[in-house]
N, C-alpha and C positions, 0 to 999 in steps of 0.2 A: 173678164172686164178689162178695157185698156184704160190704162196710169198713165199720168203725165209723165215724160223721162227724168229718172234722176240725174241731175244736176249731175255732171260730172265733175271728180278731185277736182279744187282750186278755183269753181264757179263762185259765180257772187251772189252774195247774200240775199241778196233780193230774191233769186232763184230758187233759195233751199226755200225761204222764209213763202214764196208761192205754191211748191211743190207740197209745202207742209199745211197748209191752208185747203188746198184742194185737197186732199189726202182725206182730211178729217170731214169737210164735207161731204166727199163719196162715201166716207165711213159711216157717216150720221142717217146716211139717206136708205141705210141697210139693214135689214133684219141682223138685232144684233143674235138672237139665237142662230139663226142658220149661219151665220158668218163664224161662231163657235163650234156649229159642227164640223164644217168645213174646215176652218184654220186651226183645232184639236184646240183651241183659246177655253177660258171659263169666263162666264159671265158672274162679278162679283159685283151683283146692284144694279141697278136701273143701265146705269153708264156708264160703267167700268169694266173693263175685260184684263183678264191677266193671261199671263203666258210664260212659257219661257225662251228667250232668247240669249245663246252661245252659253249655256249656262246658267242662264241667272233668270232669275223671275222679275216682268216686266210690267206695269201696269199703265192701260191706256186711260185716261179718265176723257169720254166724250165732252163732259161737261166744262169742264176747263181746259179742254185740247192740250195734255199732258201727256209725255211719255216716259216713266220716269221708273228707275230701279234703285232699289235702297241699297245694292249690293255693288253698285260698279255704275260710273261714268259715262255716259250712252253720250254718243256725237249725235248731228245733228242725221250724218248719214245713214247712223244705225236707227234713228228715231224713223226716218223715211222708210228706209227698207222696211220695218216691223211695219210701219201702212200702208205701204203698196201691200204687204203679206197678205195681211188683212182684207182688202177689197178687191186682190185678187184669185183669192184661197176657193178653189170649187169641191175640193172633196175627194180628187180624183184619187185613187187607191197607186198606190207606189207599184211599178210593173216589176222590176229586178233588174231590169233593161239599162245598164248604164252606158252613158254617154261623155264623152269631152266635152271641154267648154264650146269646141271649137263646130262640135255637132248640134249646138243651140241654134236658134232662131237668131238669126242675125252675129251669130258668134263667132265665124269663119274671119271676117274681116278684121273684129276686133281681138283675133286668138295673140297675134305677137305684145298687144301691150298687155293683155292677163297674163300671161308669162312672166315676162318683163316684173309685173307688180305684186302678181300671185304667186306664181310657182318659184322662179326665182330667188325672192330673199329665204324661202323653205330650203331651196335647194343649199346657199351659201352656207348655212347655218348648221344644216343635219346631211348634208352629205357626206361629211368623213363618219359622221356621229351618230347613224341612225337611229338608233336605241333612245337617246333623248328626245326624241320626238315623241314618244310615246309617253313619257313624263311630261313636258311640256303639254301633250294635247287633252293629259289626263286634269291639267286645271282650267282647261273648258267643258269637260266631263265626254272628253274623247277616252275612244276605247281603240286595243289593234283592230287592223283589220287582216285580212286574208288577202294582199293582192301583192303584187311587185314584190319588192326583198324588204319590202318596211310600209305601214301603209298604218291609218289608223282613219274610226271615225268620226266626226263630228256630227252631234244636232242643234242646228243651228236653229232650226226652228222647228214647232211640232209637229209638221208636214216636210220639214227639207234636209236631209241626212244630206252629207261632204264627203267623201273617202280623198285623205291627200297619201298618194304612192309614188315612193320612192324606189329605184331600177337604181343597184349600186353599180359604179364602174369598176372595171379590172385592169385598166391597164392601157386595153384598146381600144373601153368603150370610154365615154363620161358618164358620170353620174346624170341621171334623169330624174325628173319629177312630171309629176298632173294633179289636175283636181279631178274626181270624177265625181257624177249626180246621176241618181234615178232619171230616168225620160220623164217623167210624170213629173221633173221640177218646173217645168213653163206652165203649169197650169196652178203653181203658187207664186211665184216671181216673174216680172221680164227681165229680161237676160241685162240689160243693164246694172238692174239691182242684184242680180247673181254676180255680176264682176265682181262691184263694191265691197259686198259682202266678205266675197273674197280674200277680197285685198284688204279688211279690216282681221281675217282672222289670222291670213299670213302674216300680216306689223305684230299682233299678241304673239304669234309661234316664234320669229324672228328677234322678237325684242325679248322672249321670257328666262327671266332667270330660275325657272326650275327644275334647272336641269343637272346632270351628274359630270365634274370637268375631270 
């Protein structure tokens, strides 16, 4: 199902406050059980879906166009993405098949500023230190993962697993980073809202103090 684009960082207000309007309309207009199958969501009451998002449990209320968690601070961005999730979650089963941002639907173009916002501030942060990235990712309820010399994963949502890998330098190489996603993440997000996302989980990895100095 196509969504309107999210508003990209530092749009105006009027934009999110449209995106967020439509959102909840396409969501109204939907079976909300099959929309629970699909996006792995609960339905708790006539109108209300829960989930979890980067950690924490989320609750939409249709009836009062809410998105709101008692556990943690949600932006306006993170509220969007969870309903784009939402109305455009189909079910599709995860292949193994992983892919870079930059092999997304439309994501070639926009690969140097996810770098730049995504990968980046991970890289500044846990490149001498990779080991605290795994403390860090563990208070979003990341786990290691198996890739590069450091890699761990995220579920960001209950349909869209993250793997961020780090490639340490030696010398003669630099330190590198990626995000990688299942192929089967365009049939729960548009690739827009996979940046954001993004870029909301690298600020938490970047800015967290829990880590070991």
């Amino acid at each position: 199902m196509d969504v309107p684009s999210l508003p990209s960082p530092g749009g105006y207000e009027r934009a999110y406050d449209q995106s967020y309007r439509l959102a909840f309309d396409r969501l109204s207009q939907l079976d909300l059980d099959g929309v629970c199958r699909s996006a792995g969501a609960i339905r708790n009451g006539d109108l209300t879906l829960q989930l979890t998002f980067i950690g924490t449990d989320v609750a939409i209320d249709l009836q009062h166009r809410t998105v709101e968690s008692g556990e943690r601070t949600l932006s306006m961005t993170d509220k969007l993405v969870i309903l784009h999730y939402l109305v455009t979650a189909d079910g599709t089963t995860a292949t193994g098949n992983l892919l870079s941002f930059k092999e997304l639907p439309g994501g070639l173009a926009y690969s140097p500023n996810f770098d730049k916002r995504a990968v980046a501030p991970v890289l500044a942060r846990y490149g001498d230190k990779p080991e605290n990235l795994f403390v860090s990712a563990e208070a979003l309820g990341g786990e290691p993962a198996v890739f590069g010399d450091a890699a761990v994963s995220i579920q960001a949502l209950p349909r869209v697993v993250m793997f961020w890998v780090l490639w340490i330098g030696d010398g003669d190489f630099e330190t590198e980073g990626s995000v990688l996603f299942d192929s089967s993440i365009s049939h729960y997000l548009p690739t827009e809202d996979i940046a954001v996302l993004c870029q909301s989980i690298a600020a938490f990895l970047s800015a967290c103090q829990h880590v070991k100095r």
